[in-house]
C-alpha positions, 0 to 999 in steps of 0.5 A: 181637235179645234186647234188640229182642224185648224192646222190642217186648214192652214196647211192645205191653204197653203199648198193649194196658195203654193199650186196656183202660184205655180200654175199662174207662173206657167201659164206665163212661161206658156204665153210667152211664144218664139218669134225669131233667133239671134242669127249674128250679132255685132258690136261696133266699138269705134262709131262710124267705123265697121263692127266686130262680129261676136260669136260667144255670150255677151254682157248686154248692159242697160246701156247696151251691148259691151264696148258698143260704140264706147268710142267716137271720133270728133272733130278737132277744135269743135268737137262735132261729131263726123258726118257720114257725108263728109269727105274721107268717110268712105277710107274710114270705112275700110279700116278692119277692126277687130277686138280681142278676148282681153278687150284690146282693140285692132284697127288695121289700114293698108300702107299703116303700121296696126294701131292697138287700143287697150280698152281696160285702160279706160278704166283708170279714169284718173288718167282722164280729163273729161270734156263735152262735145255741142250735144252735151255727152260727156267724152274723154281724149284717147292719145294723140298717137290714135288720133294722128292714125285715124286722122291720116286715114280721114284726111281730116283733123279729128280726134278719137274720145271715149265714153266714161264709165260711172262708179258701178261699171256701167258704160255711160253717155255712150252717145247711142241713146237707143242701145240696140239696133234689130233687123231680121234677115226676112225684112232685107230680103223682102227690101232687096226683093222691092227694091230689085238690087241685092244690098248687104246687111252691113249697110244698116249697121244692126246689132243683132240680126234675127231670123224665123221670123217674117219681114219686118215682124220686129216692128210689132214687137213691145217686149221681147227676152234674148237669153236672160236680157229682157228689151222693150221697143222704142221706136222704128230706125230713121234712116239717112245716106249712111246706107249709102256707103258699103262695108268696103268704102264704097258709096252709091245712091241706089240704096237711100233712093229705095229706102224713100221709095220702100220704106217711107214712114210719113210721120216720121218724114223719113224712111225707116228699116229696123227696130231700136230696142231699150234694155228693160233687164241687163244679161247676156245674149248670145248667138243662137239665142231664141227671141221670145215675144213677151207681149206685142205692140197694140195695133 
């Protein structure tokens, strides 16, 4: 009889140890509260040059989204990275992109035959050699056939390198150290609203741009999942004159000067619009995806 009772006991510990597990699991899921959903999202598989827009599920890595900014352009000889002020800048932002389902990407140019990267050729790294540019990133050297196109573009020497892959797949070094860039729909409404002049999102080069959400909430986010993807802030996007050069290559001063009017953040003596996210958990995301506040930044 003793042994009996004592089976019943364990048994009913057990299914009552399994009833809280549950309940505390959902009270966690009910913690967890909307704040916006994933209206666009972009890669930018050139830095410098204008992104891809992604309309299907996409592999979100601990090092960001899939060919983002996996190639850089440098310049030859020294291997710095090109500067937005720098002359010819506006040309290379004219050049459309386009990147297709099996990873090859697209540049086009008026008067300039098309040039086609195949992206899965970096994979075969024994067909690379490795070098580093002034900040310390590592890079590999496309062909000379890409950067005797990119540099007739520019005007000026430069080369197009890509980011090496490590063993496990994962982009590496991809010269982006805070991976994804957020900004919601309701903040450059609200900007362009102060600053008197419609600006267009492209300007601020997001990843991925919310919407349902109010004007600059992604600031007050420290946890958030998109998809099965779990991002954690990092810190608030500083901002120079590359807001200054439009999608279409061309350049005025009326958005900088709104920005260190609007905008200014005094510790970081500099204007900021945006949210940079760090990946806490890999996964996919896809357009349409809700945004879900896991908890929010102390005060």
């Amino acid at each position: 009889t003793t042994l009996l009772y004592t089976i019943k006991f364990e048994e009913k510990l057990f299914m009552m140890m399994t009833l809280l597990s549950w309940i505390s699991s959902a009270l966690k899921e009910e913690e967890k509260i909307v704040v916006g959903q994933v209206s666009e999202l972009f890669v930018h598989p050139v830095r410098t040059l204008n992104p891809v827009q992604i309309h299907k599920s996409w592999v979100l890595e601990s090092t960001g989204l899939l060919y983002d900014k996996g190639i850089t352009l440098l310049f030859k000889g020294t291997n710095e990275r090109l500067k937005h002020s720098m002359i010819g800048y506006e040309a290379l932002r004219r050049i459309e992109v386009s990147l297709s389902e099996d990873a090859k990407l697209t540049l086009k140019y008026a008067g300039k035959p098309d040039l086609v990267i195949d992206l899965n050729d970096f994979n075969k790294m024994e067909n690379y050699t490795r070098e580093k540019c002034p900040l310390g990133f590592e890079f590999c050297h496309i062909s000379e056939e890409v950067n005797e196109w990119i540099s007739d573009v520019a005007g000026r020497d430069v080369r197009a390198m890509f980011s090496p892959r490590n063993p496990v797949g994962e982009i590496v070094n991809i010269h982006n150290k805070y991976p994804i860039l957020i900004i919601g729909e309701a903040s450059l409404q609200e900007f362009t609203k102060e600053a008197g002049s419609d600006f267009e999102m492209a300007r601020f080069r997001p990843n991925i741009v919310s919407i349902n959400q109010g004007a600059y909430d992604d600031e007050t986010w420290q946890e958030i999942q998109i998809g099965d993807a779990v991002l954690e802030f990092h810190h608030r996007c500083g901002r120079c004159t590359i807001t200054n050069v439009d999608s279409a290559g061309v350049r005025s001063s009326d958005p900088m000067k709104a920005l260190r009017k609007y905008r200014w953040c005094e510790k970081a003596k500099e204007p900021v619009f945006g949210t940079y996210f760090s990946v806490k958990k890999p996964g996919l995301v896809t357009p349409g995806d809700k945004i879900w506040l896991i908890k929010r930044r102390r005060a």
